[in-house]
Predicted model as a PDB file, atoms N, CA, C, CB and O in Angstrom, pLDDT in the B-factor column:
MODEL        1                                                                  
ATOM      1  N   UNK A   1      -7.315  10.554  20.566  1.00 48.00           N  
ATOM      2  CA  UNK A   1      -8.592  10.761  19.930  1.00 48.00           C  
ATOM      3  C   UNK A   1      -9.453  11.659  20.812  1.00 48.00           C  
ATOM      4  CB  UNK A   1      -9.290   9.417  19.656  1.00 48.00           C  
ATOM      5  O   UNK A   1      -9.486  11.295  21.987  1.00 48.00           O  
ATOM      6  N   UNK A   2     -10.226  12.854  20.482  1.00 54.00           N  
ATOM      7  CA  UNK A   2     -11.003  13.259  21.112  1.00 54.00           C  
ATOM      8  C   UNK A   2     -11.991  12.410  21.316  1.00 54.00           C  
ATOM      9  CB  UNK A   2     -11.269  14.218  20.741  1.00 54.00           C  
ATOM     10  O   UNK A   2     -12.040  11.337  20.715  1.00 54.00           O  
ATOM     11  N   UNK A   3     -12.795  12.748  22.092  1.00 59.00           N  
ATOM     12  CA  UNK A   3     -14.343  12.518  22.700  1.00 59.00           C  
ATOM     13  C   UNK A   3     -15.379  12.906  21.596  1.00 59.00           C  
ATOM     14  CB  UNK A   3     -14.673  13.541  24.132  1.00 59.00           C  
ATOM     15  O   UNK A   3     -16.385  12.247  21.333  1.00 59.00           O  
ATOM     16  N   UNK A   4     -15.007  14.027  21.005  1.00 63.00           N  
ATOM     17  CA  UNK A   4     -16.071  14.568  20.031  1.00 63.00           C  
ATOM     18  C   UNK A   4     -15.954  13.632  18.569  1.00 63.00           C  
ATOM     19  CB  UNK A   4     -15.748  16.354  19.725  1.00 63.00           C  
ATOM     20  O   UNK A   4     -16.905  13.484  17.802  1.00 63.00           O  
ATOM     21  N   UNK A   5     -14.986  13.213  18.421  1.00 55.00           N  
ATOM     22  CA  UNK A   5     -14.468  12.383  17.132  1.00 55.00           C  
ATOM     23  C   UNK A   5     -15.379  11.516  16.496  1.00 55.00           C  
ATOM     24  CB  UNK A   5     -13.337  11.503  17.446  1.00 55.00           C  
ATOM     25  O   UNK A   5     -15.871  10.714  17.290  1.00 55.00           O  
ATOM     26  N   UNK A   6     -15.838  11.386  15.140  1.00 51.00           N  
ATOM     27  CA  UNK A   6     -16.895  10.649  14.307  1.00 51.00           C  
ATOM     28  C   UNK A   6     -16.438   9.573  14.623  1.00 51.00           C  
ATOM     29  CB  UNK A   6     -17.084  10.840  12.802  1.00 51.00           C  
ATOM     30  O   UNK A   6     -15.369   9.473  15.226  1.00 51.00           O  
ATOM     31  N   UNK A   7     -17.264   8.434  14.226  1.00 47.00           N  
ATOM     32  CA  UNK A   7     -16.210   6.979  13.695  1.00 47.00           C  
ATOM     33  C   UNK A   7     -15.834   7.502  12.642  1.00 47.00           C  
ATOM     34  CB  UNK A   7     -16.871   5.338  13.322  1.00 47.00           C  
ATOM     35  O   UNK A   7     -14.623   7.379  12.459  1.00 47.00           O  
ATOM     36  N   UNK A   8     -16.415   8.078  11.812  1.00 46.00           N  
ATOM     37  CA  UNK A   8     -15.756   8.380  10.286  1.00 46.00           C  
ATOM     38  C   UNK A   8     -14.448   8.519   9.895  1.00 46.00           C  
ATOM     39  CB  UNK A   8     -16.143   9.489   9.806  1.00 46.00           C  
ATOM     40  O   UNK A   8     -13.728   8.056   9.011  1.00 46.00           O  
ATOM     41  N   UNK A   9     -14.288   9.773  11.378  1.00 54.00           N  
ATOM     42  CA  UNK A   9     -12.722  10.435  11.628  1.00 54.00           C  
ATOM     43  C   UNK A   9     -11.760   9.168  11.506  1.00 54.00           C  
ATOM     44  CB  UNK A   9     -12.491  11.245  13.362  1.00 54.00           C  
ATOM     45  O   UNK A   9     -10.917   8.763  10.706  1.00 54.00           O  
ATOM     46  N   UNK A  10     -12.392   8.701  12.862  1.00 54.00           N  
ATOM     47  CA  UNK A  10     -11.794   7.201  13.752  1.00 54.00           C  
ATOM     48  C   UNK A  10     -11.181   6.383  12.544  1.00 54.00           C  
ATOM     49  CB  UNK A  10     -13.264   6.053  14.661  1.00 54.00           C  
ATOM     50  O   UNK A  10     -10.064   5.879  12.653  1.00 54.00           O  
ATOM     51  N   UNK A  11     -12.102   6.234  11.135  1.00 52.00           N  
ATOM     52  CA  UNK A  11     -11.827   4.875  10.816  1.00 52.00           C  
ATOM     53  C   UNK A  11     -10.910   5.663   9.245  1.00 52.00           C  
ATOM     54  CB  UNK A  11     -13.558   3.597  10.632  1.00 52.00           C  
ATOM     55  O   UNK A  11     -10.607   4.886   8.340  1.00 52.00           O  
ATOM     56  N   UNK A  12     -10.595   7.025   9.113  1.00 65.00           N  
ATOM     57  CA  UNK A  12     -10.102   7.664   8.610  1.00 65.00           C  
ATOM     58  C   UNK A  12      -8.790   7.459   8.666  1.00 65.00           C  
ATOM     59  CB  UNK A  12     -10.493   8.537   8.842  1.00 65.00           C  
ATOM     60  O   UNK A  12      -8.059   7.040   7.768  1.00 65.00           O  
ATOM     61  N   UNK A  13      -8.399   7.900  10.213  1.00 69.00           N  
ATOM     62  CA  UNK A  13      -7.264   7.447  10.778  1.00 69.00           C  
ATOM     63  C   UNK A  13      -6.656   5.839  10.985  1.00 69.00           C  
ATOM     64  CB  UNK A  13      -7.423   7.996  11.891  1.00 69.00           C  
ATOM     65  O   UNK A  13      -5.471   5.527  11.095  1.00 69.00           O  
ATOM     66  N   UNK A  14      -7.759   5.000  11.000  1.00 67.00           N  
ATOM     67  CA  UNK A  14      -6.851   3.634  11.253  1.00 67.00           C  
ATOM     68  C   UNK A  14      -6.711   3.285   9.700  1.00 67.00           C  
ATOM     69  CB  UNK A  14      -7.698   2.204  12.309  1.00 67.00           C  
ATOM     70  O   UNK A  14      -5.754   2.552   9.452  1.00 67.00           O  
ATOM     71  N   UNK A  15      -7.524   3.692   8.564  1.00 71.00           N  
ATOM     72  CA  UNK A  15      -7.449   3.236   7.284  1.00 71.00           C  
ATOM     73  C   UNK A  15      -5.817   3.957   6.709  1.00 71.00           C  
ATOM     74  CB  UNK A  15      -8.980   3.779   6.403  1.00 71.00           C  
ATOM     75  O   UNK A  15      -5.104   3.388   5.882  1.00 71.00           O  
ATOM     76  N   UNK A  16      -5.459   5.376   7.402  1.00 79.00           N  
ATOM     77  CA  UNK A  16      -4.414   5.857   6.772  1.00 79.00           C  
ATOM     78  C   UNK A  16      -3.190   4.912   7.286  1.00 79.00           C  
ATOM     79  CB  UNK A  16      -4.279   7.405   7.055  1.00 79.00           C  
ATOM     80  O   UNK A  16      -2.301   4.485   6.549  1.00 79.00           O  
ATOM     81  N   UNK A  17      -3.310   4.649   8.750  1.00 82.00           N  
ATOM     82  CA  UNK A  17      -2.448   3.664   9.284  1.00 82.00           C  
ATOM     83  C   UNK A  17      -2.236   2.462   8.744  1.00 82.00           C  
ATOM     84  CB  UNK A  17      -2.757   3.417  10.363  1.00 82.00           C  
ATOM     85  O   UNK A  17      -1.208   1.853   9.042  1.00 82.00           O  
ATOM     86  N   UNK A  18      -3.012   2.007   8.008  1.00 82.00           N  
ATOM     87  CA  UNK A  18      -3.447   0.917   7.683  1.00 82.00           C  
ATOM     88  C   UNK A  18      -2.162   0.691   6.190  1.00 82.00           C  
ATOM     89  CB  UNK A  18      -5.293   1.042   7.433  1.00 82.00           C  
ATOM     90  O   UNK A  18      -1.196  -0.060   6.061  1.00 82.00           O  
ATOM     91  N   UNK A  19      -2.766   1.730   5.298  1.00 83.00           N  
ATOM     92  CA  UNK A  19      -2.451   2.350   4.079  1.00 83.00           C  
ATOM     93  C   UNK A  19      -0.699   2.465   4.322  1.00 83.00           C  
ATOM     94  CB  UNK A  19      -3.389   3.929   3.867  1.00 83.00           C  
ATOM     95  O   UNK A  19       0.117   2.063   3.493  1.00 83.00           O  
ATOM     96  N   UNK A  20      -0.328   3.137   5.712  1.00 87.00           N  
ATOM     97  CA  UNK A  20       1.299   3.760   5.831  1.00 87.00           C  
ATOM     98  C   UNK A  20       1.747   1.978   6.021  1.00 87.00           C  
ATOM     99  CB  UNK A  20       1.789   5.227   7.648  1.00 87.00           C  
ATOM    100  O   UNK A  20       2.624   1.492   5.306  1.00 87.00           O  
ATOM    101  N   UNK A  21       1.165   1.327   6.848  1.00 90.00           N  
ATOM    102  CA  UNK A  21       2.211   0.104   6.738  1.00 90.00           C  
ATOM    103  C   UNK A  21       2.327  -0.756   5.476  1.00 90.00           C  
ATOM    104  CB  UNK A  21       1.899  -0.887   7.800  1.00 90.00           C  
ATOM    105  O   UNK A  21       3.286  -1.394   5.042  1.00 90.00           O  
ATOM    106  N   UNK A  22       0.672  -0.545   4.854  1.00 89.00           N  
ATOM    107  CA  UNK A  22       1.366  -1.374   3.541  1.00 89.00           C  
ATOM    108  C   UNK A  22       2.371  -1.142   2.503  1.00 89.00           C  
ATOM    109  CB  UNK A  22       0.537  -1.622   2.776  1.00 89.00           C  
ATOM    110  O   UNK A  22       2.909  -1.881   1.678  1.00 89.00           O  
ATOM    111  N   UNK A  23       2.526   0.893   2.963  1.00 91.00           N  
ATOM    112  CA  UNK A  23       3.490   1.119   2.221  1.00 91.00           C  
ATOM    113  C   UNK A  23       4.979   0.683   2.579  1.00 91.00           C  
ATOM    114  CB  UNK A  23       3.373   2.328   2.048  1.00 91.00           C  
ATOM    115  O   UNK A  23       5.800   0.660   1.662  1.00 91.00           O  
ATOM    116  N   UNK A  24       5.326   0.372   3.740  1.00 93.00           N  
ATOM    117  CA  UNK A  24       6.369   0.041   4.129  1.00 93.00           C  
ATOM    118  C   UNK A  24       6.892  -1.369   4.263  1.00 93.00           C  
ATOM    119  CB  UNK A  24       6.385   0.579   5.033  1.00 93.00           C  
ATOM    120  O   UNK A  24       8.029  -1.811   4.429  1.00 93.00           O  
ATOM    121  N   UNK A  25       5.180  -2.188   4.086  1.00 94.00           N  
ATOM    122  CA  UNK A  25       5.850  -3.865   3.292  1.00 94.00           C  
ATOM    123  C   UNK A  25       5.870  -3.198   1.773  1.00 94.00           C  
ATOM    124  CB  UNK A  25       4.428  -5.762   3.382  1.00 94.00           C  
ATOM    125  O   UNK A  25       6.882  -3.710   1.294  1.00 94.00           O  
ATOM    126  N   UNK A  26       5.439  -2.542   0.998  1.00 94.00           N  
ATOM    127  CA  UNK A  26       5.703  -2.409  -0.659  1.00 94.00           C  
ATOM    128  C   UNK A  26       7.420  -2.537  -0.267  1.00 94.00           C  
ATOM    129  CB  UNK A  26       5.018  -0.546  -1.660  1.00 94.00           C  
ATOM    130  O   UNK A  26       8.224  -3.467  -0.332  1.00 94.00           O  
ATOM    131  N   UNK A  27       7.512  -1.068   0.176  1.00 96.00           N  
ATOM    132  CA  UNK A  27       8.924  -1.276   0.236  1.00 96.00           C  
ATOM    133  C   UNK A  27       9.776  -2.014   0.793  1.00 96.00           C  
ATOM    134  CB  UNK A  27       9.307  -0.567   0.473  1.00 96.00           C  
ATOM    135  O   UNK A  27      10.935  -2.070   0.382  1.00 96.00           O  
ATOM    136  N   UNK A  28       9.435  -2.552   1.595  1.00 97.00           N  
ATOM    137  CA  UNK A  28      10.436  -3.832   1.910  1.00 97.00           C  
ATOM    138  C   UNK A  28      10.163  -4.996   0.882  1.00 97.00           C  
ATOM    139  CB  UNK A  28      10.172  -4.479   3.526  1.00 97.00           C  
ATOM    140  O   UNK A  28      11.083  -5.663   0.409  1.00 97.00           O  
ATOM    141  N   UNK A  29       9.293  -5.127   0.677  1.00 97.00           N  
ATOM    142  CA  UNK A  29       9.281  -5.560  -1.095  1.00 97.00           C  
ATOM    143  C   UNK A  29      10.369  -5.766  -2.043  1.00 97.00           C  
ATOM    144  CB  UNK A  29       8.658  -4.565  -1.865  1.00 97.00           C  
ATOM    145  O   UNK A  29      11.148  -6.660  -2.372  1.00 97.00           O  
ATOM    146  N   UNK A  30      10.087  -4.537  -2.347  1.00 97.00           N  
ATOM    147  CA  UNK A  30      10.604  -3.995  -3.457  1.00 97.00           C  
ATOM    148  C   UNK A  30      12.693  -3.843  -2.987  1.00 97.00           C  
ATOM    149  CB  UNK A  30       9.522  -2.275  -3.728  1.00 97.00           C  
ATOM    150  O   UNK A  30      13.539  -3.761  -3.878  1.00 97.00           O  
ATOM    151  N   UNK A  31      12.935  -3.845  -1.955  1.00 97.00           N  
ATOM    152  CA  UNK A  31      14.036  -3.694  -1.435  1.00 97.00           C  
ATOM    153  C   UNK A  31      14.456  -5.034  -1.530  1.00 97.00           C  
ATOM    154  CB  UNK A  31      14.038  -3.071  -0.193  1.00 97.00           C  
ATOM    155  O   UNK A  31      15.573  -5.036  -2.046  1.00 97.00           O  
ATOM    156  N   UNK A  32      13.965  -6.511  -1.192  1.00 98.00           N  
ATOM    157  CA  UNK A  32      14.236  -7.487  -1.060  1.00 98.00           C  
ATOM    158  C   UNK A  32      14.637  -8.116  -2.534  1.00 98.00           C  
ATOM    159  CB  UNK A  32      13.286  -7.964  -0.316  1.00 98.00           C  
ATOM    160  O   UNK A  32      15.702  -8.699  -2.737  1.00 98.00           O  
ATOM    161  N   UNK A  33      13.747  -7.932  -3.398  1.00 97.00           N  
ATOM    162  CA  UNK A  33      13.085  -8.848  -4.551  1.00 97.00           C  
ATOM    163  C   UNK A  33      13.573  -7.593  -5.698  1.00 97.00           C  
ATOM    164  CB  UNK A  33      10.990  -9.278  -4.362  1.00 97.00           C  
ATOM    165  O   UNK A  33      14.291  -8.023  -6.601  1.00 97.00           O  
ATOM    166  N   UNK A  34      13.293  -6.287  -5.741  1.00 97.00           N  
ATOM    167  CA  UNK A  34      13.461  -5.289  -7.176  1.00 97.00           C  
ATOM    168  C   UNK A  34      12.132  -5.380  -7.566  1.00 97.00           C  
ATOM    169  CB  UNK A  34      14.577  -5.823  -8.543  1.00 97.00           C  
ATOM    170  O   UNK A  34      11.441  -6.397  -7.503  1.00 97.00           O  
ATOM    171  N   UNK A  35      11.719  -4.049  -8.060  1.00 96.00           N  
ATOM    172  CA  UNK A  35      10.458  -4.094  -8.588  1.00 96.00           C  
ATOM    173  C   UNK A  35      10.150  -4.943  -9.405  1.00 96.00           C  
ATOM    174  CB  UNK A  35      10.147  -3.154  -9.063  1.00 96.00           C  
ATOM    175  O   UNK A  35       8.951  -5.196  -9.290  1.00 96.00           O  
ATOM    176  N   UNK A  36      10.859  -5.800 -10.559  1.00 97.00           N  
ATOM    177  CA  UNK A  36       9.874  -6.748 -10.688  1.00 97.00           C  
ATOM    178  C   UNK A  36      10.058  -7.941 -10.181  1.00 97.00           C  
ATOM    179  CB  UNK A  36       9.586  -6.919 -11.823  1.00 97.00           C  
ATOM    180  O   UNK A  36       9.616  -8.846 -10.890  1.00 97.00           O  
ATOM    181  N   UNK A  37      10.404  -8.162  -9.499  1.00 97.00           N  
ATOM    182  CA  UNK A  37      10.263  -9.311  -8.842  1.00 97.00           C  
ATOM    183  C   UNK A  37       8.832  -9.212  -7.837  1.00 97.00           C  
ATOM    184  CB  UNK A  37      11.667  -9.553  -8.046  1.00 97.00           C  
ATOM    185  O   UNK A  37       7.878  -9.987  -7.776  1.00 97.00           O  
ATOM    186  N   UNK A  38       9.113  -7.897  -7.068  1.00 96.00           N  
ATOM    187  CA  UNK A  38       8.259  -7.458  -6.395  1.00 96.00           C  
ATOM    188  C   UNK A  38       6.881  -7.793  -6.890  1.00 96.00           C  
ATOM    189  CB  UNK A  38       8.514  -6.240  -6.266  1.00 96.00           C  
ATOM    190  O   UNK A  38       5.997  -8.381  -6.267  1.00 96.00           O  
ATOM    191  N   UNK A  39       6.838  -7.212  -8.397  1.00 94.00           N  
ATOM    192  CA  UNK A  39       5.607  -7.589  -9.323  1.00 94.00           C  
ATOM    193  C   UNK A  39       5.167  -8.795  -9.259  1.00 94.00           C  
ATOM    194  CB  UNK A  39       5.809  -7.434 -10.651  1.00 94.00           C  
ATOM    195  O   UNK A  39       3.970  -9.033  -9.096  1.00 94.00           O  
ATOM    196  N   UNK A  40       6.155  -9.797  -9.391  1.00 95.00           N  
ATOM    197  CA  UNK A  40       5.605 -11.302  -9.576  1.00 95.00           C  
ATOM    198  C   UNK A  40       5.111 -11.831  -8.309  1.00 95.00           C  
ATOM    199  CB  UNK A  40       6.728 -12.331 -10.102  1.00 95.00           C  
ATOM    200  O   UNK A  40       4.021 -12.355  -8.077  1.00 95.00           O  
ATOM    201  N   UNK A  41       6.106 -11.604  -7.519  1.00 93.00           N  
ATOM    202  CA  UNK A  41       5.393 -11.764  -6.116  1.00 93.00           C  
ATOM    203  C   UNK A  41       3.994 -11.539  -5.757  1.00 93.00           C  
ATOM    204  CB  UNK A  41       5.962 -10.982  -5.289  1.00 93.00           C  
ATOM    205  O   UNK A  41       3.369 -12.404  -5.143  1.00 93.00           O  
ATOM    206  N   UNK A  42       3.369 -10.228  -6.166  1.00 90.00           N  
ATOM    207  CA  UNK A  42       1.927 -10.037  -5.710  1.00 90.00           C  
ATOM    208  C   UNK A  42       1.308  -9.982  -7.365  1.00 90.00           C  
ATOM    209  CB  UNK A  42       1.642  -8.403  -4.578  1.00 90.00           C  
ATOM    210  O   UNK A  42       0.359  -9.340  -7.817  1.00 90.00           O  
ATOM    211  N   UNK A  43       1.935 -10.604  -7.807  1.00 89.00           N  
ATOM    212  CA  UNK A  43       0.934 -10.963  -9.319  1.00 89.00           C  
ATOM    213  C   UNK A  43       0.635  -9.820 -10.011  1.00 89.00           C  
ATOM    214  CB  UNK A  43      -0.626 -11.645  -9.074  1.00 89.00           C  
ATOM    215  O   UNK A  43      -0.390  -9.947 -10.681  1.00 89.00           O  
ATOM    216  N   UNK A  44       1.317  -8.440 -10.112  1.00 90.00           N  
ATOM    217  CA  UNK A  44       0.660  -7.200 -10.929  1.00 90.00           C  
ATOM    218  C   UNK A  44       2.140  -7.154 -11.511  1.00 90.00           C  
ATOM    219  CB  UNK A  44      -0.115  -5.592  -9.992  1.00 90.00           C  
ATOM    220  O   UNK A  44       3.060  -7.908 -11.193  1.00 90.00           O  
ATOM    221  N   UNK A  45       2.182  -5.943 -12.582  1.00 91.00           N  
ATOM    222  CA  UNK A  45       2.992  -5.983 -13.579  1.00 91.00           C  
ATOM    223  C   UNK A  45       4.094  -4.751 -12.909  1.00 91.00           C  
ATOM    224  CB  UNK A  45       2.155  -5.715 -15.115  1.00 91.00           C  
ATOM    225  O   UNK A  45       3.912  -3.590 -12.542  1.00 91.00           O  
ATOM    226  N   UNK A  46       4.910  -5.358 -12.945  1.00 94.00           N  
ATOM    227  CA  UNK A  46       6.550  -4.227 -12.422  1.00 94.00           C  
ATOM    228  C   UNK A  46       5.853  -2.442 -12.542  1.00 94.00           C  
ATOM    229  CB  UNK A  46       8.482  -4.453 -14.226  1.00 94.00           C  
ATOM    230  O   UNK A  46       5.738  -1.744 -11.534  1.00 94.00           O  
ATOM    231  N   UNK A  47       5.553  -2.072 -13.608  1.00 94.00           N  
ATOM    232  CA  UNK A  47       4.886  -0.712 -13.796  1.00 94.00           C  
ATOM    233  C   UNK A  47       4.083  -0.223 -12.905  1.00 94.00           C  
ATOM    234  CB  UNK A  47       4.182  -0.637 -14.831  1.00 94.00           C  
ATOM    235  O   UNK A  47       4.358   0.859 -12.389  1.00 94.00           O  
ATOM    236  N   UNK A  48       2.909  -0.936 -12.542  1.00 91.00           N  
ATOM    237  CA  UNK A  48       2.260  -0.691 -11.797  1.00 91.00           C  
ATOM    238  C   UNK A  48       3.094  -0.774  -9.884  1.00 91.00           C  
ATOM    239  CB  UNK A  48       1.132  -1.593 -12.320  1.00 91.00           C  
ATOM    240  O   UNK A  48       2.616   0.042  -9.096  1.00 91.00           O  
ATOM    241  N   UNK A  49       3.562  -1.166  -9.656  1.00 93.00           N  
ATOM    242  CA  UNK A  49       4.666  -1.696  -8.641  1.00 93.00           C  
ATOM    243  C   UNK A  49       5.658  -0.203  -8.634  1.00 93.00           C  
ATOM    244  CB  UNK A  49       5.643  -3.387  -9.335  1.00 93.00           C  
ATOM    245  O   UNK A  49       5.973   0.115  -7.488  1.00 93.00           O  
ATOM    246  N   UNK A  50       6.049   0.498  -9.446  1.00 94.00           N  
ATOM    247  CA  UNK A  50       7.262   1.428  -9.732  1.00 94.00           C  
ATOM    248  C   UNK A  50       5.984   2.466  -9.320  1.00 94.00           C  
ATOM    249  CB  UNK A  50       8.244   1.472 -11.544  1.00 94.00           C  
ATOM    250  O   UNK A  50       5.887   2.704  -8.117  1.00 94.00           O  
ATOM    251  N   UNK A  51       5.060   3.062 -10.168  1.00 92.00           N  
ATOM    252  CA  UNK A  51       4.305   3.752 -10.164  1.00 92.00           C  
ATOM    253  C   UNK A  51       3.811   4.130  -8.508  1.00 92.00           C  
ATOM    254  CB  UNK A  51       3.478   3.210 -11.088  1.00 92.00           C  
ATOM    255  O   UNK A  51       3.883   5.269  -8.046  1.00 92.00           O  
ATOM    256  N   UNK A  52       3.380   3.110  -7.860  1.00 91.00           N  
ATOM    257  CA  UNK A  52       2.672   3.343  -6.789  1.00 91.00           C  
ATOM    258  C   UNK A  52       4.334   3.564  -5.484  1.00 91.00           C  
ATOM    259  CB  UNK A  52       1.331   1.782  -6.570  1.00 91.00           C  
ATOM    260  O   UNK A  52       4.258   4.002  -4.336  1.00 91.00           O  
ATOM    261  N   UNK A  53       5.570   3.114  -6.170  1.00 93.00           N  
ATOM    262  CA  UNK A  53       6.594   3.496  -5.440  1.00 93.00           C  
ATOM    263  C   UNK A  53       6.581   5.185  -5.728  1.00 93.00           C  
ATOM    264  CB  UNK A  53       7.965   2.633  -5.880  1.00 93.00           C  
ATOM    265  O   UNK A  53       6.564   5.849  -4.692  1.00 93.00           O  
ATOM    266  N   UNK A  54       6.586   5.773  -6.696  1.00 92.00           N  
ATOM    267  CA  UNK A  54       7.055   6.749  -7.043  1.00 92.00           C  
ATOM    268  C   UNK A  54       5.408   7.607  -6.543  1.00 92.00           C  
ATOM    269  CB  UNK A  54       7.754   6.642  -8.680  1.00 92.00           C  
ATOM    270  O   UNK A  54       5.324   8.674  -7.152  1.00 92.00           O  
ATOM    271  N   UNK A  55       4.791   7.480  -6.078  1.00 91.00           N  
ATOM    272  CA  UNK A  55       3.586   8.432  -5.893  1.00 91.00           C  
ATOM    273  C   UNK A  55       3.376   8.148  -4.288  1.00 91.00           C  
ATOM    274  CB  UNK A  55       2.094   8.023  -6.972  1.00 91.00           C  
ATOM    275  O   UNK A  55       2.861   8.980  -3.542  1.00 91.00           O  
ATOM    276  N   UNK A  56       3.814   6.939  -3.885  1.00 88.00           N  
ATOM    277  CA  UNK A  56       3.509   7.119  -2.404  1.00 88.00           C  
ATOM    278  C   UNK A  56       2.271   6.576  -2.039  1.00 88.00           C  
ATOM    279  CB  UNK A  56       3.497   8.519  -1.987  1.00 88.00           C  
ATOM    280  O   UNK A  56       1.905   6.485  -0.867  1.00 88.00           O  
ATOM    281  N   UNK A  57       1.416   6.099  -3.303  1.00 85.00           N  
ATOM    282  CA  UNK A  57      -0.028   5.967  -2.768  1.00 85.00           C  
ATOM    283  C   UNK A  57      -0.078   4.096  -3.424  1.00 85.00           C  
ATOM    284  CB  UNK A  57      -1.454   7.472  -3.679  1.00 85.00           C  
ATOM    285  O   UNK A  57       0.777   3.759  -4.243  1.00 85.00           O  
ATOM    286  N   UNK A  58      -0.797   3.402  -3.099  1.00 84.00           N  
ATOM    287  CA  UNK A  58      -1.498   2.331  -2.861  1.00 84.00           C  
ATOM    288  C   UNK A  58      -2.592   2.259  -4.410  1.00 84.00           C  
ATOM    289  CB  UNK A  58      -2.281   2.545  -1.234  1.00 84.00           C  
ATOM    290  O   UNK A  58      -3.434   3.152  -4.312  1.00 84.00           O  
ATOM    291  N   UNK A  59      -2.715   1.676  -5.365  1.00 78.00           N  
ATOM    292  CA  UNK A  59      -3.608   1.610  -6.372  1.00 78.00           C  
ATOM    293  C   UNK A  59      -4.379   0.797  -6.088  1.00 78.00           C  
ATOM    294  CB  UNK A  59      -3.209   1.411  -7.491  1.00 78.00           C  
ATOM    295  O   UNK A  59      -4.149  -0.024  -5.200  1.00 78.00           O  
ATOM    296  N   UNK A  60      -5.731   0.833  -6.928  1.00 77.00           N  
ATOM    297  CA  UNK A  60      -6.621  -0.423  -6.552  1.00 77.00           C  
ATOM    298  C   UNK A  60      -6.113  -1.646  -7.283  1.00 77.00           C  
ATOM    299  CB  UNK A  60      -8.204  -0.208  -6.948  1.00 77.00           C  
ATOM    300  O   UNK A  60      -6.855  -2.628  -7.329  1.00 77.00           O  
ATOM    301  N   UNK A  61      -5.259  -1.675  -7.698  1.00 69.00           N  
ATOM    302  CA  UNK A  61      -4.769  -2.733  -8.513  1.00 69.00           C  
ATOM    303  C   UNK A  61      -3.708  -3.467  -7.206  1.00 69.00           C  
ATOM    304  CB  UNK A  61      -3.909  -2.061 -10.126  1.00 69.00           C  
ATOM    305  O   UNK A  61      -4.023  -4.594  -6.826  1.00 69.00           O  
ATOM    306  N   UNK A  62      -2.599  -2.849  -6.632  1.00 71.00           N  
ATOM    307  CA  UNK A  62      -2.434  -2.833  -5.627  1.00 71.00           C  
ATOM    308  C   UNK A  62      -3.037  -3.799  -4.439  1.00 71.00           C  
ATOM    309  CB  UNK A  62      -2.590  -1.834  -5.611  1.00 71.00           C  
ATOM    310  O   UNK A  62      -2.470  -4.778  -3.955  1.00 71.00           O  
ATOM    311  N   UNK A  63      -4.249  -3.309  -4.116  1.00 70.00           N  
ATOM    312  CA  UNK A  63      -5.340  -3.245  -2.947  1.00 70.00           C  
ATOM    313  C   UNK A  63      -5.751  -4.485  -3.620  1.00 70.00           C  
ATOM    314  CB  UNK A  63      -6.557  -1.832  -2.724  1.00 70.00           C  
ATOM    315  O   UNK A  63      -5.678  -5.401  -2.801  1.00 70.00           O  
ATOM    316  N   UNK A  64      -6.174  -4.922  -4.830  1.00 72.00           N  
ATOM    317  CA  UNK A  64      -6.874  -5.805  -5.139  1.00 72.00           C  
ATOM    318  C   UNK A  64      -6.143  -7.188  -5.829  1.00 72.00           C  
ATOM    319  CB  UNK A  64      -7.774  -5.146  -5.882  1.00 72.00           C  
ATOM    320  O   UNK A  64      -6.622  -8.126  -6.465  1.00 72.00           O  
ATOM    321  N   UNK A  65      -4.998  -6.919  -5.472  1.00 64.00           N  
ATOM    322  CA  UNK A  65      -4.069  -8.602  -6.349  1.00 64.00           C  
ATOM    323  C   UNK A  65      -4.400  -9.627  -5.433  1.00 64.00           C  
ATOM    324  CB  UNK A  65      -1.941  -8.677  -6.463  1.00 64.00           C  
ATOM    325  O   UNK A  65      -4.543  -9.255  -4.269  1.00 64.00           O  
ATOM    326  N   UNK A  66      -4.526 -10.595  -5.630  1.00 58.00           N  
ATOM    327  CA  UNK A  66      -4.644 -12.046  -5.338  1.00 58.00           C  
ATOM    328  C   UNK A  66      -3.728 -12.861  -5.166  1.00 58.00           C  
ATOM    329  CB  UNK A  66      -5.199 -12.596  -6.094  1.00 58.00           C  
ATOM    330  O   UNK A  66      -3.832 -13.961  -5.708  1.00 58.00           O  
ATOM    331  N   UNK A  67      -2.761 -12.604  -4.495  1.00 52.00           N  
ATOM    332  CA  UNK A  67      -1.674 -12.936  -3.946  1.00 52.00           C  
ATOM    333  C   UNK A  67      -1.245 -12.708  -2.662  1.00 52.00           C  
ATOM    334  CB  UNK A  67      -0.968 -12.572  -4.555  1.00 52.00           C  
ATOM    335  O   UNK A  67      -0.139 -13.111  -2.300  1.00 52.00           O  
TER     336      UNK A  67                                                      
ENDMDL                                                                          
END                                                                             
C-alpha cells in the first residue's frame, strides 16, 4: 500500500479480497453439493447460483441470503 493511499482505495482493495474468497467458497460450493444443491444450501434458487458462477461476480441476492 502506498503512503498516499485513500481509505477508500484501502477498503476498495480489502472489499475485492473479500469478494475473490467468497468466490472461491461459491465454488467450492458448488463443486461439493452441484448447483442446486448449492442453491438449497444458501437458500436462493439454482439460477441465480449458475448465473453468478458464469459471470464471476457475487449478486445482491447472493450477498444477502440468510443462510
Amino acid at each position: 500500500m502506498e503512503p498516499d493511499e485513500t481509505v477508500i482505495e484501502r477498503s476498495n482493495s480489502v472489499e475485492s479480497l473479500h469478494g475473490l474468497r467468497l468466490m472461491a467458497l461459491l465454488h467450492d460450493l458448488v463443486r461439493e453439493n452441484g448447483q442446486r444443491g448449492a442453491g438449497r444450501v444458501l437458500g436462493i434458487d439454482h439460477r441465480t447460483v449458475a448465473a453468478c458462477m458464469e459471470s464471476g461476480e457475487l449478486t445482491w441476492r447472493m450477498l444477502l441470503s440468510r443462510r
